[in-house]
C-alpha positions as CSV (number, residue, x, y, z in Angstrom):
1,X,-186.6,19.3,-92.2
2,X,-185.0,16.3,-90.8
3,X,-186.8,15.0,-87.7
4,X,-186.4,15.0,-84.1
5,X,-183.8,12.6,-82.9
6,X,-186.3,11.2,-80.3
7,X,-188.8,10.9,-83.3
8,X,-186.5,9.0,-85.0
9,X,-186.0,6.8,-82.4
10,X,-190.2,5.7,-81.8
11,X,-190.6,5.1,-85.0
12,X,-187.4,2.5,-84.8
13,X,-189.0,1.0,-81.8
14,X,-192.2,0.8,-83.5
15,X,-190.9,-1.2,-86.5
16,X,-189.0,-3.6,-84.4
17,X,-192.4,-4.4,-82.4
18,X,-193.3,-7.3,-85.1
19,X,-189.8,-8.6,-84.4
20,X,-189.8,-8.7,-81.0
21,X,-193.6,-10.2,-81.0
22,X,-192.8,-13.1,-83.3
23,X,-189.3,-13.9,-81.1
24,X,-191.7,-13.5,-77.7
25,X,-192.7,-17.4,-77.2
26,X,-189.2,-18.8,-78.0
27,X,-187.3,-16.9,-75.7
28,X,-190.0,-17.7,-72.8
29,X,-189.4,-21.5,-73.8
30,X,-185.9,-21.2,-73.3
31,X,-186.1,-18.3,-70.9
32,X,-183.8,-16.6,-72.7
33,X,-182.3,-13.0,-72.7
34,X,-183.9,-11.0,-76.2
35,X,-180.5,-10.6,-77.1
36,X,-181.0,-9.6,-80.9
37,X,-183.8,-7.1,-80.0
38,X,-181.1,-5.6,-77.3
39,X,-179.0,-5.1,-79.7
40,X,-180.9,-3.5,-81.9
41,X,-182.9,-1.0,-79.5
42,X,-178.6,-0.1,-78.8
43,X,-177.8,0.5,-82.1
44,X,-180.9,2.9,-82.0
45,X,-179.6,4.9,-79.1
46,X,-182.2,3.9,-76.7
47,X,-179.9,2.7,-73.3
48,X,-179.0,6.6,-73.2
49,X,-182.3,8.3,-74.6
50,X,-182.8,9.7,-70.9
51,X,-179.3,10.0,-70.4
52,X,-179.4,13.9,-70.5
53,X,-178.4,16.0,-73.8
54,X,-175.4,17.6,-72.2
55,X,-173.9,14.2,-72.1
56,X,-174.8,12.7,-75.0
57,X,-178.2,11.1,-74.6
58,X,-181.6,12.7,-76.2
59,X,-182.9,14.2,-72.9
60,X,-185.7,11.5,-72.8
61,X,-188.1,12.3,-70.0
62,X,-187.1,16.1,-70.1
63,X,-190.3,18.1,-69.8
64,X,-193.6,17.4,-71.3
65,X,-192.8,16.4,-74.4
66,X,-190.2,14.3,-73.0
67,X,-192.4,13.0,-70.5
68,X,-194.7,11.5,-73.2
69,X,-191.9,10.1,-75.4
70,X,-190.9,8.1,-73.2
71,X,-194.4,7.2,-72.1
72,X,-194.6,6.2,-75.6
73,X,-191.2,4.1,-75.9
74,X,-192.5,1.7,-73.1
75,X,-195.7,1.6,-74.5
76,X,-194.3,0.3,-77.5
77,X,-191.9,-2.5,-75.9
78,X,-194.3,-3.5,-74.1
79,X,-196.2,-4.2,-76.8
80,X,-193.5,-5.7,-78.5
81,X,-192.8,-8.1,-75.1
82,X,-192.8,-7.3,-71.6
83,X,-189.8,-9.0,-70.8
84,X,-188.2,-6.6,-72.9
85,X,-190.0,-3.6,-71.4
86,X,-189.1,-5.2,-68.0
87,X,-185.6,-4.9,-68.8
88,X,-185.4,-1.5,-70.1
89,X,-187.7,0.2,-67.3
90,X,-185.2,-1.6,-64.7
91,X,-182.3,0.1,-66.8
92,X,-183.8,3.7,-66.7
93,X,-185.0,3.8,-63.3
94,X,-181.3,2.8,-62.3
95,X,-179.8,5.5,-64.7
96,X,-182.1,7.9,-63.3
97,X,-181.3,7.4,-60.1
98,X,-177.6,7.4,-60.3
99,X,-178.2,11.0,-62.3
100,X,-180.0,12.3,-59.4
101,X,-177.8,11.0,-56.3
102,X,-175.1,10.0,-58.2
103,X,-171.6,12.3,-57.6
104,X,-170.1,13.9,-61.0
105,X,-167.9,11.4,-61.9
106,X,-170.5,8.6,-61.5
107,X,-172.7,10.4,-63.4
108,X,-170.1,10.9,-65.8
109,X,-169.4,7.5,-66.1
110,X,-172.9,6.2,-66.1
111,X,-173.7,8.6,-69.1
112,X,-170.4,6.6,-70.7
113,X,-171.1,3.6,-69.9
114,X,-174.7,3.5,-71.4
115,X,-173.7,4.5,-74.7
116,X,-171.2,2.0,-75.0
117,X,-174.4,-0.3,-74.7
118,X,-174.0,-1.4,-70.9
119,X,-177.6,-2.2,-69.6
120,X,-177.8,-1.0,-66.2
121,X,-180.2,-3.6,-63.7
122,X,-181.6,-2.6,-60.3
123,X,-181.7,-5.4,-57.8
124,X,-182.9,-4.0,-54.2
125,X,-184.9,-7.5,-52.9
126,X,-182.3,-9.3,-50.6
127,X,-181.9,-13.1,-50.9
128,X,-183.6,-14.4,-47.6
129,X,-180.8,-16.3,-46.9
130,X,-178.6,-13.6,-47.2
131,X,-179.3,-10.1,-47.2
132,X,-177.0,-7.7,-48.6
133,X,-174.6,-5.4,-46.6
134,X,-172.0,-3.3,-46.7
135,X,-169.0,-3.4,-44.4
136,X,-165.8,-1.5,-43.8
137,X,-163.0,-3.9,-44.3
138,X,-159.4,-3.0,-44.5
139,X,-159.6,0.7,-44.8
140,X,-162.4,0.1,-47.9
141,X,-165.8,-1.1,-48.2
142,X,-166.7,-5.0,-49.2
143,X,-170.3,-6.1,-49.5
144,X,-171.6,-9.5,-48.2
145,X,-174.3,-11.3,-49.3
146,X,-176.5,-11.1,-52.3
147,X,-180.2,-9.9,-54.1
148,X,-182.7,-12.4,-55.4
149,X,-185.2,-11.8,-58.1
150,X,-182.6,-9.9,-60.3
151,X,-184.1,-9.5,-63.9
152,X,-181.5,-9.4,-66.4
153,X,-178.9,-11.6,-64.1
154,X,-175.9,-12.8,-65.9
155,X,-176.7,-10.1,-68.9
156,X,-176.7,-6.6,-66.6
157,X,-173.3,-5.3,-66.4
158,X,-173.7,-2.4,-64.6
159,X,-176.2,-2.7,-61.4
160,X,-177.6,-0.3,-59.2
161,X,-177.8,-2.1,-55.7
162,X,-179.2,-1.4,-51.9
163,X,-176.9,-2.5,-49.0
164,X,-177.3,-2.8,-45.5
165,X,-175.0,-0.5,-43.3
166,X,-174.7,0.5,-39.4
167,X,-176.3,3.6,-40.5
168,X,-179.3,2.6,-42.9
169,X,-179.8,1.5,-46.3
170,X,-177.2,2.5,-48.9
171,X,-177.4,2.7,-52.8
172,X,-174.2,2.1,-55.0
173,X,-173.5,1.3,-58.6
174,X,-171.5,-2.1,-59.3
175,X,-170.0,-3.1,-62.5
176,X,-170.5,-6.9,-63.0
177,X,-169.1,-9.6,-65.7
178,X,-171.7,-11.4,-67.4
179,X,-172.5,-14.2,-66.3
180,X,-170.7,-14.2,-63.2
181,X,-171.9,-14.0,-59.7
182,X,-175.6,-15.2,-61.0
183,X,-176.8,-18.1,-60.3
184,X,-180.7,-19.8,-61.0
185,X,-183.4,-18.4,-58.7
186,X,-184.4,-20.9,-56.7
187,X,-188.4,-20.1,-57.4
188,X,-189.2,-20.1,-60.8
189,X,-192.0,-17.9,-62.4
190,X,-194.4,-18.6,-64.8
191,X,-194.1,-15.6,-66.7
192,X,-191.8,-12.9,-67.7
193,X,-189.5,-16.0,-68.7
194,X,-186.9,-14.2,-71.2
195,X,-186.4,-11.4,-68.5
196,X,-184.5,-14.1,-67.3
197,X,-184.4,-13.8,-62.8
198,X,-181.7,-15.1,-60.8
199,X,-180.2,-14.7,-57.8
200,X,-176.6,-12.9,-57.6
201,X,-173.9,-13.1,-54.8
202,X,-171.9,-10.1,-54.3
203,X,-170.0,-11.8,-51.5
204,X,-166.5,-10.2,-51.5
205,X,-166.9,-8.1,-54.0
206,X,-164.6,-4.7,-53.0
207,X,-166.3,-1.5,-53.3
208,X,-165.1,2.4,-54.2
209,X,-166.4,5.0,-52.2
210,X,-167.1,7.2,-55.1
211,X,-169.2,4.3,-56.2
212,X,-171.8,5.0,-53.2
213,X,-175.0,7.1,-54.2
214,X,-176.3,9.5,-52.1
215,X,-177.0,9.2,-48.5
216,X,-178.2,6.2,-46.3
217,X,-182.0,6.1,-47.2
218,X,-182.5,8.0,-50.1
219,X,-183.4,5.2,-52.1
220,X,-187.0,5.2,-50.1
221,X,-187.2,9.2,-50.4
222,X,-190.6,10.8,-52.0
223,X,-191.4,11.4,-54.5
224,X,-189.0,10.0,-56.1
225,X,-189.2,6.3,-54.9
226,X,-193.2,6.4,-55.5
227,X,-192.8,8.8,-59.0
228,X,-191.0,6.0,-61.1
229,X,-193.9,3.6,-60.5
230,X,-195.6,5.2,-63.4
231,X,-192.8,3.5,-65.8
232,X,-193.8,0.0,-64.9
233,X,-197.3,1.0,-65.3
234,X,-196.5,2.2,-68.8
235,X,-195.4,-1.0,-69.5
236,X,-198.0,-3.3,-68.6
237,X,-200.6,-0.5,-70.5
238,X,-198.1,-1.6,-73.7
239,X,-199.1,-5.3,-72.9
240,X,-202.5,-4.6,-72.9
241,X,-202.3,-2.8,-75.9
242,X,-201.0,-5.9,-77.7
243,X,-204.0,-7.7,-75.5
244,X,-206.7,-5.6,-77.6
245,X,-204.6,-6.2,-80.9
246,X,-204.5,-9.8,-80.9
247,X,-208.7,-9.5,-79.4
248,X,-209.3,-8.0,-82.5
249,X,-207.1,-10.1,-84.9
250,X,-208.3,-13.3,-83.5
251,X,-212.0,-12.5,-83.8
252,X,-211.7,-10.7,-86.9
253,X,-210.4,-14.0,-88.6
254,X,-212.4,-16.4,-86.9
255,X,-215.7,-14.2,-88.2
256,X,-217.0,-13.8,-84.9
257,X,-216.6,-9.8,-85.6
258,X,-220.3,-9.7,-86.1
259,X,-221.5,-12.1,-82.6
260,X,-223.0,-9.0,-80.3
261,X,-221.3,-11.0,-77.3
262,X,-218.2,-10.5,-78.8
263,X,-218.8,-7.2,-79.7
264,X,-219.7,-6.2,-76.8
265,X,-216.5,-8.0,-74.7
266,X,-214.3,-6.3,-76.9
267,X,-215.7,-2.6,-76.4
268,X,-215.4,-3.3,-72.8
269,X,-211.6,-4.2,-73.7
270,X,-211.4,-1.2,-75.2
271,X,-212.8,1.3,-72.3
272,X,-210.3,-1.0,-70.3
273,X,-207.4,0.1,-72.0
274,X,-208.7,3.7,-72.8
275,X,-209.1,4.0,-69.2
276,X,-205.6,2.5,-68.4
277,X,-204.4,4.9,-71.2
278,X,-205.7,8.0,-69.5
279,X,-204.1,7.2,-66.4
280,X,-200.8,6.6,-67.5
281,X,-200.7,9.3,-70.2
282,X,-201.1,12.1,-66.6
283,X,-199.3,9.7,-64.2
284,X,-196.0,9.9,-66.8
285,X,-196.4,13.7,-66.5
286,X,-196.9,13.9,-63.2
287,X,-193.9,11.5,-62.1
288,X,-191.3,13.3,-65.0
289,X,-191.7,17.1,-64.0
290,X,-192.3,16.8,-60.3
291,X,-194.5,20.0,-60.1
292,X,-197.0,19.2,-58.0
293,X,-196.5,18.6,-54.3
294,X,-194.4,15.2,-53.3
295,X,-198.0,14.1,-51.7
296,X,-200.0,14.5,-54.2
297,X,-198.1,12.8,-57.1
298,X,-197.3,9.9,-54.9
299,X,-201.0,9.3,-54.3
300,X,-201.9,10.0,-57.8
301,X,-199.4,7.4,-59.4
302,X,-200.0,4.6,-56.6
303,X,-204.1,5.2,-57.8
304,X,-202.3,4.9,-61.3
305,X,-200.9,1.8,-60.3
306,X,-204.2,0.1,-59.2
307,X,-206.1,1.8,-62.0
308,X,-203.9,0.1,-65.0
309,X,-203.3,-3.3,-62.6
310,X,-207.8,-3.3,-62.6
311,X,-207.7,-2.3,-66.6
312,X,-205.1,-5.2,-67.7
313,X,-206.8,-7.9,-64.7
314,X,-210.0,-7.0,-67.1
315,X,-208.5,-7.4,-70.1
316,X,-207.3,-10.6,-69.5
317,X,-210.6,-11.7,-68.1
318,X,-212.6,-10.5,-71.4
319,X,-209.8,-11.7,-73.8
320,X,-209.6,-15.3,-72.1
321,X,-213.5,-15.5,-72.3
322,X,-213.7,-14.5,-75.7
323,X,-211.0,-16.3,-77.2
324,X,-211.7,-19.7,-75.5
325,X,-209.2,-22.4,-75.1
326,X,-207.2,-20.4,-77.6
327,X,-206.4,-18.4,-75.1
328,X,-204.7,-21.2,-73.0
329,X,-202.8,-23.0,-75.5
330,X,-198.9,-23.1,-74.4
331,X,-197.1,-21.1,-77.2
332,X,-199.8,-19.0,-78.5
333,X,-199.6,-15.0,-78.1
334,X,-202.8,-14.7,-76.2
335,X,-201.6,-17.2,-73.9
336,X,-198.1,-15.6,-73.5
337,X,-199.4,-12.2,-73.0
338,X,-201.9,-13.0,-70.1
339,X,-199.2,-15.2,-68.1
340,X,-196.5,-11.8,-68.7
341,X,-198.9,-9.4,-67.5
342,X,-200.0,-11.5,-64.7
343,X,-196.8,-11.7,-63.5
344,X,-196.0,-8.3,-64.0
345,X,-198.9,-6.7,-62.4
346,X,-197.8,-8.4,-58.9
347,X,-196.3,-5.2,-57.7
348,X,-196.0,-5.3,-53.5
349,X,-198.5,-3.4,-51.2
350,X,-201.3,-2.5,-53.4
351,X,-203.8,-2.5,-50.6
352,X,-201.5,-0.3,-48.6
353,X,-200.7,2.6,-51.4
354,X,-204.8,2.1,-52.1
355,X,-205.1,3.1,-48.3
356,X,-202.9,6.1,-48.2
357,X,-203.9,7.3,-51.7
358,X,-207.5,7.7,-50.4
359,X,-206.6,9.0,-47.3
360,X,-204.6,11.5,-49.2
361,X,-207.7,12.6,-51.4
362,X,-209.8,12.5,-48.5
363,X,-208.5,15.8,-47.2
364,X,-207.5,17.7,-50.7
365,X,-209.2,18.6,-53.5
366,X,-208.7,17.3,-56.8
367,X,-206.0,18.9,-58.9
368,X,-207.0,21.5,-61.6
369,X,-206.9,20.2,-65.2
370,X,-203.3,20.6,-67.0
């Protein structure tokens, strides 16, 4: 019986994950786009696995099963390198958004466009300088001004975008030219390198109407806007799980397997991740079929969010002590990994969704078990 299509597709994610490991310190030296592992995930099918079936994609997301494939599929790039899964979680969350606000024809073309191997970027932090809007001009629309921190800058070609407008915020879809527009972020970061951030001006740049998404302000709507938080957190749980193999690998050689010190770090690394794990595995079912109410699975993933940020901020701390200056040394894996996740885990407002997730709990009762 031949497999499942979305079966197929893990286990060709999972045998590119040496690949993209053994490329990871290179392109963070030259903060470089992971173009040969992008094009290789595309011929794959994976920039339309969610797109749905109807249109051509595998449906990725759909239900539970769906829910944990692609759980699993950013588990496994971010093992692989979390620039990488960077990339592609910006590139679903925008796809999923234009498939939920998006008009027919936009969805249409977003379903096209991602099987022809366009990756789709969202960029929604204003340059300070500069903050994005949209104005009438001429009988059509022109935006002014530009974004800042935009992963993928330069490579993105299709971008989902936040404007300003008279009446509120407003989302649209832009196609871009590589390379153009983009320009070197001012602030550079010390890791996620090879997502390579910059800083694009969208300064006269003419817009379609039937490009807009939705109304003004949806992009902030719950539970939607909260919901797709789990995707990052999926992610970083992938980075940690590369955090625990190299652990083990690196004390396994060094015949330091035996040292109750070491042992005992390393099961704590492990309840770390299991715990992470367990999180994230309810948090992607939770945030993919939207049956609870909007309240409840916003709290839920924002404690999701603080729950895997505490499991990889230990993880780090236990793998660091363990592995010594080893650890630290520019170009190793160990020292890659810790500087990507530390990076990624600084997420905005973690004291505040910690705040109004408790409050939340405070007056309901936990959920019954699945």
């Amino acid at each position: 019986m031949d497999k499942p299509a979305w079966v197929r597709l893990l286990q060709g994610i999972e045998a590119l994950v040496p690949s993209m490991q053994k490329d990871a310190i290179q392109l963070d030296e030259r903060a470089e786009f992971p173009r040969t592992a992008f094009t290789a995930l595309t011929a794959l099918g994976l920039l339309n696995a969610t797109v749905s079936k109807s249109r051509g994609g595998l449906g990725l997301g759909d239900g539970r099963a769906g829910a944990l494939a692609l759980l699993r599929v950013f588990v496994l790039l971010g093992r692989g390198n979390l620039a990488i899964a960077r990339l592609y979680e910006a590139h679903v969350n925008a796809l999923l958004l234009i498939d939920r606000y998006g008009s027919a024809s936009l969805v249409a073309q977003m379903a096209n466009d991602a099987a022809e191997g366009h990756i789709f970027a969202l960029w929604v932090t204003d340059s300070v300088n500069a903050p994005l809007a949209l104005r009438t001009h001429a009988g059509g629309l022109i935006l002014d001004g530009g974004k800042a921190f935009c992963s993928g800058g330069g490579v993105a070609t299709r971008a989902l975008i936040t404007a300003a407008t008279d009446a509120g915020t407003q989302m649209l879809m832009v196609a871009l030219e590589p390379n153009k527009r983009v320009s070197p972020s001012p602030v550079r970061l010390s890791g996620m390198r090879a997502a390579i951030t910059g800083s694009v001006d969208f300064s006269g740049m003419m817009v379609e109407r039937g490009s807009l998404l939705g109304d003004v302000d949806d992009y902030m709507g719950e539970p939607i806007f909260s919901a797709g938080a789990w995707r990052g957190s999926a992610c970083a749980l992938g980075g940690l799980s590369a955090l625990v193999d190299l652990h083990r690998t690196e004390l396994v050689s060094r015949h330091r397997d035996a040292d109750p010190h070491q042992r005992a770090r390393f099961g704590q690394l492990l309840i770390a991740y299991e715990t992470a794990s367990l999180w994230t595995r309810e948090a992607a079912l939770r945030g993919c079929l939207l049956d609870r109410p909007a309240e409840e699975i916003v709290a839920y993933i924002n404690l999701t969010r603080l729950a895997v940020e505490a499991a990889c901020l230990d993880g780090m701390r236990l793998t660091q002590r363990s592995l010594g200056l080893g650890a630290f040394i520019k170009g190793s894996r160990g020292e890659l990994i810790c500087r990507d996740l530390a990076t990624y885990l600084r997420q905005p407002a973690t004291d505040e969704i910690l705040e109004s997730a408790a409050e939340y709990y405070f007056h309901a009762t936990l959920a019954d078990e699945r």
